[in-house]
N, C-alpha and C positions, 0 to 999 in steps of 0.2 A: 263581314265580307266573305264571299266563298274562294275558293282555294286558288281558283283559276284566276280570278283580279289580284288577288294576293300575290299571286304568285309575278302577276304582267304592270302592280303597282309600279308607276313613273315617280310619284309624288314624294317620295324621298330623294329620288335624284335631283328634283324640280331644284326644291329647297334649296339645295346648296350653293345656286345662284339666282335667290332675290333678296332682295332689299325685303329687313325687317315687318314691315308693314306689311310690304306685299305678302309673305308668309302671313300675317297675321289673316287681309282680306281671304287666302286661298282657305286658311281655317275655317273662316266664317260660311265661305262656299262648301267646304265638304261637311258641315255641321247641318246645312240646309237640305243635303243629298241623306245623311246620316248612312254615310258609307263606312265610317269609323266609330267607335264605342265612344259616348257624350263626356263619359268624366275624363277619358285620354285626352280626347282634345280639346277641351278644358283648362286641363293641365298644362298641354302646350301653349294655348294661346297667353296663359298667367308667365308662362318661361318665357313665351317669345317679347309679350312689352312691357316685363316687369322693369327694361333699363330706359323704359321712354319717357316722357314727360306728360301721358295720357293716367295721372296718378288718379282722377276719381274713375276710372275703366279698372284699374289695377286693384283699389280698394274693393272694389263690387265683383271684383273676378276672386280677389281672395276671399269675399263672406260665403264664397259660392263653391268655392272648393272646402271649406272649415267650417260649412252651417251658418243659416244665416246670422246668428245670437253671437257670432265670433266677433272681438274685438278685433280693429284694422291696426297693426302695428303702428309704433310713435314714429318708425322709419320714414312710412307712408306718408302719415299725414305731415310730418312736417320737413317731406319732401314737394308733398304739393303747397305750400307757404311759400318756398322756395322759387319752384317753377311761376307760382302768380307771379311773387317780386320780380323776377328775372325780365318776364311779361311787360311787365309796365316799365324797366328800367329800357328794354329795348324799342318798345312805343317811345319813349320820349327820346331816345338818342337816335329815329330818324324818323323826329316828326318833321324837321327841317326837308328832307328827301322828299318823303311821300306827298307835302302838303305841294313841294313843286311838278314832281312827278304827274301827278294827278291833275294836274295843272290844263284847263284843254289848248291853252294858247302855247304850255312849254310841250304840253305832248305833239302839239301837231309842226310843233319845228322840229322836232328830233328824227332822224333818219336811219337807214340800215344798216348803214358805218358805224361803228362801237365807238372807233376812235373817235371825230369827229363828232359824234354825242357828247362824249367826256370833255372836249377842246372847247366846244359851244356853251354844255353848263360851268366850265371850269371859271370861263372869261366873263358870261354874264350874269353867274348865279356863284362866285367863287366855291364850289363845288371842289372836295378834294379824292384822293382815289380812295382815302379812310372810309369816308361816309358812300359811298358806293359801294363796298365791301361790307357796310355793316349791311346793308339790305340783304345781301349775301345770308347770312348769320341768321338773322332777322328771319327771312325764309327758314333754313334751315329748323331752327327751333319753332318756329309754328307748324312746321311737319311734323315731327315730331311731337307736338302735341295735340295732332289730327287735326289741323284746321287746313284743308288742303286746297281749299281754292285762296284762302288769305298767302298761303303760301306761295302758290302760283300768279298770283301779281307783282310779291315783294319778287320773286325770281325771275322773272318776265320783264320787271324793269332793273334787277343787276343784269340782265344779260344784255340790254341795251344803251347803257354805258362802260362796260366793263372789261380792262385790257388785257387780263391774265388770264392764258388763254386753257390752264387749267381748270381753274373756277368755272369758266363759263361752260367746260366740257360739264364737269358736275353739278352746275346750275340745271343744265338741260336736260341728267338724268334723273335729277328731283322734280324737275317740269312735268317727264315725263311720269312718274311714279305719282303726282298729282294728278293729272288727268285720267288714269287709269281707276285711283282711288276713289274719283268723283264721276268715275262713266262717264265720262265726255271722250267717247271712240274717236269720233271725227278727229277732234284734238290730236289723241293720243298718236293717230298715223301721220301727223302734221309733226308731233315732237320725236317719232322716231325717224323720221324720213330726215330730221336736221341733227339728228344726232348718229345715222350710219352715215350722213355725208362726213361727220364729224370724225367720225372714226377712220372713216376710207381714204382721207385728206389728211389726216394729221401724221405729222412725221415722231414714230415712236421711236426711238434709240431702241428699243429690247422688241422686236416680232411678238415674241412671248405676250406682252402686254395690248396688244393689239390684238391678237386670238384671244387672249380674254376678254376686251370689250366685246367682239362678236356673239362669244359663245354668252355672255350677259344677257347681248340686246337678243339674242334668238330668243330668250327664255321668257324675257318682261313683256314678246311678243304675243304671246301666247296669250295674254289674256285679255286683248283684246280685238284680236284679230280674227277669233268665234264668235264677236259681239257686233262685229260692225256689217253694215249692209255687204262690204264688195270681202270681209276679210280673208277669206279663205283660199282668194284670187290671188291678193296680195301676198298672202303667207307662201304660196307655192313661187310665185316671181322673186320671194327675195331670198327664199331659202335654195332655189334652185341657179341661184347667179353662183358666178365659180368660186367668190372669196367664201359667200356663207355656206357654200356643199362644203368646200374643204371644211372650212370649220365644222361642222355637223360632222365629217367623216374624221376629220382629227379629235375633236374635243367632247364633242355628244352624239355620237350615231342613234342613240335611244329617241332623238327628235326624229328621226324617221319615218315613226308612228305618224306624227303630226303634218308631216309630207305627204304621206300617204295618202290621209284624209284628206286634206287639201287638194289635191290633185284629182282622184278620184271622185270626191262629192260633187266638184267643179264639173263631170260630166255631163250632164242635162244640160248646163247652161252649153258648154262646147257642144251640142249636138243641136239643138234649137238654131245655134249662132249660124252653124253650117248650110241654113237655106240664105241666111242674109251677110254673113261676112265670111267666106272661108278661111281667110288669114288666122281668126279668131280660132276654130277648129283645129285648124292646123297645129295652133299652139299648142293648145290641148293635146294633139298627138303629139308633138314632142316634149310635152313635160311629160307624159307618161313612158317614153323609150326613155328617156333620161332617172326617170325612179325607177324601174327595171333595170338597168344597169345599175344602178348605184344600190341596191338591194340585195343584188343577186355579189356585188362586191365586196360589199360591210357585212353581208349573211352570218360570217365566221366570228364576227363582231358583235353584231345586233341582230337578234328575229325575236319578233313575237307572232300571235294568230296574224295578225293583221296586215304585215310585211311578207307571210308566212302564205298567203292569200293569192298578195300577187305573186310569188315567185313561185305558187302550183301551178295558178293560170296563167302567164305569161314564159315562164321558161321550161317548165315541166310537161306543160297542156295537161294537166291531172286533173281532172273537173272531182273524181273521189275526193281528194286532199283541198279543193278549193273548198266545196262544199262543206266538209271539216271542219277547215278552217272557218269558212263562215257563219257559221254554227255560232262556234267558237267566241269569233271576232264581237258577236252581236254583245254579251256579255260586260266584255272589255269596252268599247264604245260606249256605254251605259252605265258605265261606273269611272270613267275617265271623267274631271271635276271640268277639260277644258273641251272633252268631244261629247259630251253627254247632252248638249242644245241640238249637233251635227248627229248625232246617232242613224233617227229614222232616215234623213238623207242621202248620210252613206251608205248603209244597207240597201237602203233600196238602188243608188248607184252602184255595189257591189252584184247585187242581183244581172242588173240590165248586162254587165260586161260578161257573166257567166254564159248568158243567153243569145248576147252578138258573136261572141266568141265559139259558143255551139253552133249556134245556128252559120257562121262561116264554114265550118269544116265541116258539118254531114247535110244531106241532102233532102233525109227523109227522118222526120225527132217525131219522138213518142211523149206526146202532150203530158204525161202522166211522169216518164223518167226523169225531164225538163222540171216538173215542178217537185220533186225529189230533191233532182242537184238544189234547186233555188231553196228547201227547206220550205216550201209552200205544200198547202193540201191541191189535189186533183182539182175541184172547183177554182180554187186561189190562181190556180197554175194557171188555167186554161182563160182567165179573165186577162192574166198576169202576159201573156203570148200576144192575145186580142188587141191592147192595151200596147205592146212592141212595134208589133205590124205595123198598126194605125202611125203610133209617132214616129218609128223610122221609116218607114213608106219603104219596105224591104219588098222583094217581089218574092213572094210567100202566099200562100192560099191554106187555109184550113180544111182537114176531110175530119165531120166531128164524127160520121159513123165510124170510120175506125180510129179516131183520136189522135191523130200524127197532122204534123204541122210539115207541108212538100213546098221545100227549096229551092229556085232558081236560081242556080249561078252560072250567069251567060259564060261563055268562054271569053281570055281575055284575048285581043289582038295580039297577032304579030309584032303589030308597029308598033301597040303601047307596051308589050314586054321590051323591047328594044329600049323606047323611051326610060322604061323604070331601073333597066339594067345601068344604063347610060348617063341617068340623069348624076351629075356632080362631079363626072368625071374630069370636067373641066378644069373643074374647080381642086381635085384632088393633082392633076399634072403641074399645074402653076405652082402646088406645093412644093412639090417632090423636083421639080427645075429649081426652087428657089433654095433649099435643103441643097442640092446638089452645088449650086452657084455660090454659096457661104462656105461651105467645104473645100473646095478648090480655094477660096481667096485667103484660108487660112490655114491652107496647106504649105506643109516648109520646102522649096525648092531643093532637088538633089541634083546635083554635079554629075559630071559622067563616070568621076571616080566615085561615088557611092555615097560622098560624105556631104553633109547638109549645105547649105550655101546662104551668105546673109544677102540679103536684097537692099 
């Protein structure tokens, strides 16, 4: 890897919160990029499921680190003995479950209520809350021994009898880690959407543990939220609500990066939408005053190229330092194992903002310095402009004898500077009456003699 990703590597951070596997999948990914040296990670993936129950994976990863002529230790093999036996012990301790489970006359009586599932098998199938837990278990160790859609049915039906409201929290985050394991996206934004309700709703005794499921789900998000058709939409909507910012700013600012990209990649589509829904667009313009702010706040925290980007072109106006930066940025995006699908997208969204953002402040651009800033050649540049025009319908004209791109920018009204000065101020007075009206009501009454008075 060169010096510069080296240096903007996320993926040690990443690691320290995902589930085993999922370390192992992201292995698998950076093995297929060959961003890291073959026998390192290698070695990791042998450390990371040497304690799983995937023991003919672990056998074939040891012949492969010690040649292949190497004997697999007696540990080995006659830990996978082991793991069979356990296999068939727990197929038969809930063959009774599954064979009812699976059942389409008891599936299609059973309901969204847990409880009342358990009350219904309890009474006509004497069902106890033992053998509902072993499904529990049952799942669990067939993750464990990568069978992740087997696992995802035993867990899918403990979570639909099942009253401990524990379990079912950790049912859902193995749910979830199945669906991801098995690329089924769609899925996977279905199990985390019931698993932050999960988190947002449940009452924790310790905050502490609560910011931890957060700063978790942020992470397990990540890999599939560059996979799915809308995810990059949804990555910026949930990481930009106020419980997961704070988390991001309390727990991982380094997910920023990810924000970033989100937000920004999503430009083309927020620009498109603006002839047909401006609501849509609008969005768009406030999730990016909202990553500006929070950037330009965590800065002393977290910067890399990328973060580094926006806050030359949004709070510096430094089109040298963007450019730089984006230079920079393209490197890092390219070697990132969850924006490396997003790369050319964002770059070239990076580009467009350099050139609406120029192109708003000067009046008259030299086709040739324009495609400089943008890191494009002279030809590139001038396709790159043509290509702007057209899709923003900006009122611009091209003079190609002397190579500059001339600006019109109407003057704005009177009434609508009023309007823009004006706008919300309604909305900030109702504040600042309501602040004032809570202050008074909990203000301590004084006497004439100076001293407090009980009401």
């Amino acid at each position: 890897m060169a010096s510069s990703t080296e240096k903007y590597d996320l993926v040690p951070r990443i690691l320290n919160y995902l589930d085993r596997l999922l370390i192992f999948a992201l292995l698998e990914h950076l093995s297929e990029q060959k961003l890291y040296p073959a026998d390192a990670l290698l070695q990791a993936k042998y450390d990371v499921m040497k304690d799983t129950n995937m023991t003919d994976y672990i056998a074939e990863t040891y012949k492969k680190l010690h040649g292949g002529s190497t004997e697999v230790p007696a540990e080995i093999t006659s830990r996978r003995e082991a793991v069979l036996h356990e296999l068939k012990e727990w197929a038969k301790k809930t063959e009774k479950m599954l064979e009812l489970v699976r059942n389409p006359e008891v599936a299609n009586a059973l309901r969204s209520d847990r409880a009342q599932n358990f009350i219904f098998m309890k009474e006509n199938y004497n069902i106890t809350s033992e053998m509902v837990e072993d499904l529990y278990h049952y799942g669990q160790f067939q993750y464990n021994c990568g069978k992740y859609t087997e696992a995802a049915e035993l867990l899918e039906h403990f979570r639909s009898m099942a009253n401990d409201s524990e379990l079912v929290l950790s049912a859902t985050w193995g749910k979830l880690a199945c669906e991801i394991m098995t690329l089924k996206w769609e899925s996977a934004v279905e199990e985390l959407s019931k698993l932050k309700e999960m988190i947002d709703q449940k009452s924790f005794t310790d905050p502490l543990v609560q910011l931890n499921n957060r700063t978790w789900l942020i992470h397990w998000s990540l890999f599939f939220f560059f996979n799915s058709d809308s995810g990059r939409e949804k990555l910026a909507d949930l990481y930009l609500s106020p419980a997961y910012l704070n988390t991001i700013q309390t727990s991982c600012p380094w997910i920023l990066r990810y924000v970033t990209v989100s937000v920004l990649a999503t430009r083309s589509n927020g620009r498109k939408a603006s002839a047909g829904r401006a609501s849509t667009y609008a969005t768009y313009q406030k999730q990016v005053r909202e990553l500006v702010r929070v950037i330009k706040q965590e800065r002393y925290e977290y910067k890399d190229p990328i973060t580094e980007f926006v806050y030359a072109l949004y709070v510096d106006f430094d089109f040298e330092e963007a450019q730089a930066k984006l230079a920079e940025t393209a490197d890092i995006v390219k070697s990132d194992p969850f924006l490396v699908g997003s790369a050319d997208e964002f770059l070239e969204s990076a580009r467009h903002l350099v050139s609406e953002l120029y192109c708003q402040i000067h009046q008259r651009i030299d086709i040739k310095d324009l495609s400089a800033r943008l890191n494009l050649s002279a030809e590139e540049g001038e396709k790159w402009i043509v290509n702007l025009i057209r899709d923003t319908r900006v009122d611009a004209k091209i003079d190609f004898n002397e190579g500059t791109v001339i600006m019109n920018h109407p003057p704005q009204s009177v009434y609508q500077q009023v309007i823009e000065r004006t706008k919300g101020l309604s909305f900030r007075t109702s504040q600042i009456l309501a602040h004032v009206l809570t202050a008074r009501a909990h203000a301590v009454p004084i006497a004439a003699d100076g001293e407090a008075t009980e009401e």
